[in-house]
N, C-alpha and C positions, 0 to 999 in steps of 0.2 A: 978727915971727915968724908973726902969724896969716895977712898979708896975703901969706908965702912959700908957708905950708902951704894958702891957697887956692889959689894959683897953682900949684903944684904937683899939688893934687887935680881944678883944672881940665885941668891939661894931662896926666894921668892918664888923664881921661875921654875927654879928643876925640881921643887914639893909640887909647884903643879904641874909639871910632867911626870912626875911620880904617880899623883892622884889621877891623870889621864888613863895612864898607864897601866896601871893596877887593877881596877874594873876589869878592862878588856884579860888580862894572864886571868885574873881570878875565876872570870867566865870559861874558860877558855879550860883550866883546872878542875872546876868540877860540873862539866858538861859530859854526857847529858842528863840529864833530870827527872826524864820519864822517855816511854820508850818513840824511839823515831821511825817515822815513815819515808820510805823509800817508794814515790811513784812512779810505773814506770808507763811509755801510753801505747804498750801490745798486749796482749791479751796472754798465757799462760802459756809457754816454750817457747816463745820467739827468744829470740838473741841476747836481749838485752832481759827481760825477763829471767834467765839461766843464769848470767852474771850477779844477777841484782838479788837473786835467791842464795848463791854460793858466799856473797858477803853478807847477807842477812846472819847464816850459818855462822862466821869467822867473826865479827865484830863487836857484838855482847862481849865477848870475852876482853876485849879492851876498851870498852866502855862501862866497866861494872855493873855489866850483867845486866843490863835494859835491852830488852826486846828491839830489835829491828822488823817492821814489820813492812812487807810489800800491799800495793795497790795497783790493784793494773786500773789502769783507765783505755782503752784501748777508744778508736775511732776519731774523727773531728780532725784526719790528718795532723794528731800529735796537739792538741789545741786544747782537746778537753781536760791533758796531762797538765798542760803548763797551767792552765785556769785554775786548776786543784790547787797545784802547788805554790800558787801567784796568792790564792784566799784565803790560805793559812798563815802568810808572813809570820812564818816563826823558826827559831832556830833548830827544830826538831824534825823538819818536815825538806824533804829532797828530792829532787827530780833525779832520774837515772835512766838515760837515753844515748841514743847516739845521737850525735849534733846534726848529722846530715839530717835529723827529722825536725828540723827548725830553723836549720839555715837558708834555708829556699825560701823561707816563707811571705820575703820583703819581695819577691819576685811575682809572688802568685794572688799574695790580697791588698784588696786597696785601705781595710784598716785591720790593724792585730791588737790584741789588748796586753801587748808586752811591749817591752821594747828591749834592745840586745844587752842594757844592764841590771836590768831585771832576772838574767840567768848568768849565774857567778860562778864561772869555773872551779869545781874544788876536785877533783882528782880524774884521772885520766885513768882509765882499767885497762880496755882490750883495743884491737881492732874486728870487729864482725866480719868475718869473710860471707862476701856475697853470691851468689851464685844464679844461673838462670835455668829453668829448671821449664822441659815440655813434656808431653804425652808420651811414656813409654809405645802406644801402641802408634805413632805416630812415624815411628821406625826412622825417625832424621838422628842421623850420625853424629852431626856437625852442626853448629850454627850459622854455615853457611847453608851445607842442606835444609835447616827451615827456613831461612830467608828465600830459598829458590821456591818455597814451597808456599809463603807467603803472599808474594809477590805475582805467583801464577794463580791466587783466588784473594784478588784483591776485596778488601772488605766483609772479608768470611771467615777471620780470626778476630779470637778473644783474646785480650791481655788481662793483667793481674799484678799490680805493682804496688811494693811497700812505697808508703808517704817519704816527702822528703828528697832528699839529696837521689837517693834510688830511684825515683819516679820520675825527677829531673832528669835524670843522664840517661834515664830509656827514653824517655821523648825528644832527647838529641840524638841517641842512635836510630829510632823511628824516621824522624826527620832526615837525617844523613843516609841513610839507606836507600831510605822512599819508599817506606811501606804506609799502606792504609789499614789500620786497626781498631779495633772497639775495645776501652779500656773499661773493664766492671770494676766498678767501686763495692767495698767492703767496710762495714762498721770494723770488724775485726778479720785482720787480712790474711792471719796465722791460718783462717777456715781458707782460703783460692788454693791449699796444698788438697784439699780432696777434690775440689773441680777442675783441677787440671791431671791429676791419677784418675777421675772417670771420665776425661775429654770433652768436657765443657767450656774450659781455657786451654786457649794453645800456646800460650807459653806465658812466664811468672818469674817476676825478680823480687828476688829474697835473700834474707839471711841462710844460711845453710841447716841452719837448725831447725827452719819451719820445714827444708824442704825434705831434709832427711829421712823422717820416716817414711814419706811413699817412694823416694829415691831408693830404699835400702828393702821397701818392698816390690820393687821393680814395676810400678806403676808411671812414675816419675822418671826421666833420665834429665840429670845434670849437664848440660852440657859444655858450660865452660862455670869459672869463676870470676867476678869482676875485681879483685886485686893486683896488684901491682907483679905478686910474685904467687908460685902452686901454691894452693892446700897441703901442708905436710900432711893430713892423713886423707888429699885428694890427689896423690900424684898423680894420677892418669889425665885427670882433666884439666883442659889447657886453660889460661887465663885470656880472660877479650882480647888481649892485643897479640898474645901466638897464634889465636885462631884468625885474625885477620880483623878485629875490629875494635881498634883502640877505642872510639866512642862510647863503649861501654864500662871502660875501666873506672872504675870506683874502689874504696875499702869504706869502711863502717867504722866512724872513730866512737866508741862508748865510754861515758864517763859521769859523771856526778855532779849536780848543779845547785848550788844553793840559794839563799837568798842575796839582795843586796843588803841589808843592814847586817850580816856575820859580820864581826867585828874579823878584820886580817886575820891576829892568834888565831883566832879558833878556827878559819876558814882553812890555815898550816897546818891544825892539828890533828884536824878531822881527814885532811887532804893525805897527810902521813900514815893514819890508821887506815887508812883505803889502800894506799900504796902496798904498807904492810901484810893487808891479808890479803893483797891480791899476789903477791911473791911466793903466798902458799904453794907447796908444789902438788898437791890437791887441788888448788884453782884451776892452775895451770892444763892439769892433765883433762879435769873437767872443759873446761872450755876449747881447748886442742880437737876433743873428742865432736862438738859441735862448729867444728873448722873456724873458732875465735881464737887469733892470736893474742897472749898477755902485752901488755904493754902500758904498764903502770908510770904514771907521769903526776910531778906536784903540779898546784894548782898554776905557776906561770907554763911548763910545759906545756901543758894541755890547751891554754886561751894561745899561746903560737899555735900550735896545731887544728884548733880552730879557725883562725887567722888564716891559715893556708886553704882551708876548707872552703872561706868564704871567698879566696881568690879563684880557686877552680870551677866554682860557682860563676863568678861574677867572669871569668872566661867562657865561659859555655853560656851563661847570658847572652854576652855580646856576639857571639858566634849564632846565635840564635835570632839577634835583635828584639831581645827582650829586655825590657830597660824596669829598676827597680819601680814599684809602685808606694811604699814607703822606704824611709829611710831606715840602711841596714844596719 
């Protein structure tokens, strides 16, 4: 009798891990259901913008043919992005950013209307190669020759700097240098690549993509990149720390955020399809060409690679004595 009544209360249990279970696959199976938004908070050719359009392109086709549709939200230091995508709580709808534009953020306000499990890693894409970018007519060579130049008219430079992680490590290079600077805020920052090609910003940290076209019409010179390692299609120009200034060093991790209720499945499956059409070798050559490296990661790579992000953060904090103002 005991040995019925356990077999009985076992096979009790695993119909209802069954019926747990089966929702979440079924979901997960015939997702998605109409078409999905991809938000991203830059305005139209920034970095992650170019990414987020090239799987727009690739991912219908493995989604049965539902539209992926981009939003730019641009401004509000990446804030008006996550709002959008915070008040739609639905399974159709995705933030598509780089993390450094969110990860500073427990640093800089005293309240945020997220909090860091509210954006659920679901696939990791590239890394944005960054770049700093001054006034072609400004004739500096080097990024040591503008800090000489800097420095000798203290308070008579303009900067220009993407939100985020970007804006953070120039204002510790700022700091570590000892320069005095006027920092212009922009609703959409992708526009400081034409004031600084007509010499109204004297120098601008960005994606390489916003800076490209006045760099490639020689208005702009790039002068270094803040990666770890060159630009393959920037070999000439050296990274922060060959030129003599590791404080600038940064990469740009971009990837895809979902909700907190995706059930796991689907968060795997969707995180899989992004991997997939990011391997494209079309991606690839596409983003290469806007100095993004591929780097397609599932959803646990990507939250370590975050993880690491909010460490180099939280080192240049303390290097700073700037202490969180909520919890990260």
């Amino acid at each position: 009798m005991r040995q019925i009544a356990f077999r009985t209360t076992a096979a009790a249990v695993l119909a209802g891990l069954v019926m747990l279970v089966a929702p979440a696959q079924s979901q997960a199976q015939s997702w998605p259901q109409r078409p999905v938004r991809l938000i991203v908070p830059f305005g139209p050719g920034a970095g992650a913008d170019i990414g987020a359009r090239l799987l727009s392109e690739r991912l219908p086709a493995r989604w049965g043919g539902k539209p992926v549709v981009i939003e730019n939200r641009p401004g509000g230091d990446g804030l008006l992005a996550i709002q959008s995508f915070l008040s739609a709580n639905d399974d159709h709808t995705f933030l598509f950013t780089p993390a450094g534009n969110f990860t500073v953020h427990p640093f800089q306000y005293d309240k945020l209307p997220y909090t860091s499990a509210d954006l659920v890693p679901v696939a990791r894409v590239s890394n944005t190669i960054l770049g700093v970018g001054v006034p072609a007519a400004m004739n500096a060579g080097t990024i040591a020759d503008w800090v000489a130049r800097a420095k000798a008219e203290p308070g008579k430079f303009n900067a220009a700097v993407v939100p985020g992680i970007t804006e953070f490590t120039f204002d510790y290079f700022v700091k570590t240098v000892g320069l005095t600077l006027t920092k212009v805020p922009y609703r959409d920052i992708v526009q400081a690549a034409t004031d600084v090609g007509e010499g109204r910003l004297q120098i601008y940290m960005a994606s390489y993509a916003i800076l490209q076209p006045q760099t490639e019409a020689g208005r702009i010179k790039t002068i270094i990149v803040n990666g770890r390692e060159r630009a393959p299609i920037l070999p000439n120009i050296p990274t922060a720390r060959e030129a003599g200034f590791p404080s600038l060093e940064v990469e740009g991790l971009v990837g895809l955020f979902g909700s907190r209720t995706l059930p796991k499945e689907l968060v795997e499956k969707i995180g899989a399809d992004v991997v997939a059409a990011t391997k494209d070798p079309a991606v690839s050559a596409r983003l290469s060409a806007t100095a993004q490296t591929v780097n397609p990661g599932m959803p646990a790579e990507f939250a370590a690679a975050i993880q690491a992000q909010r460490d180099q953060i939280a080192k240049i904090a303390q290097e700073l004595g700037i202490k969180p103002k909520v919890q990260p």
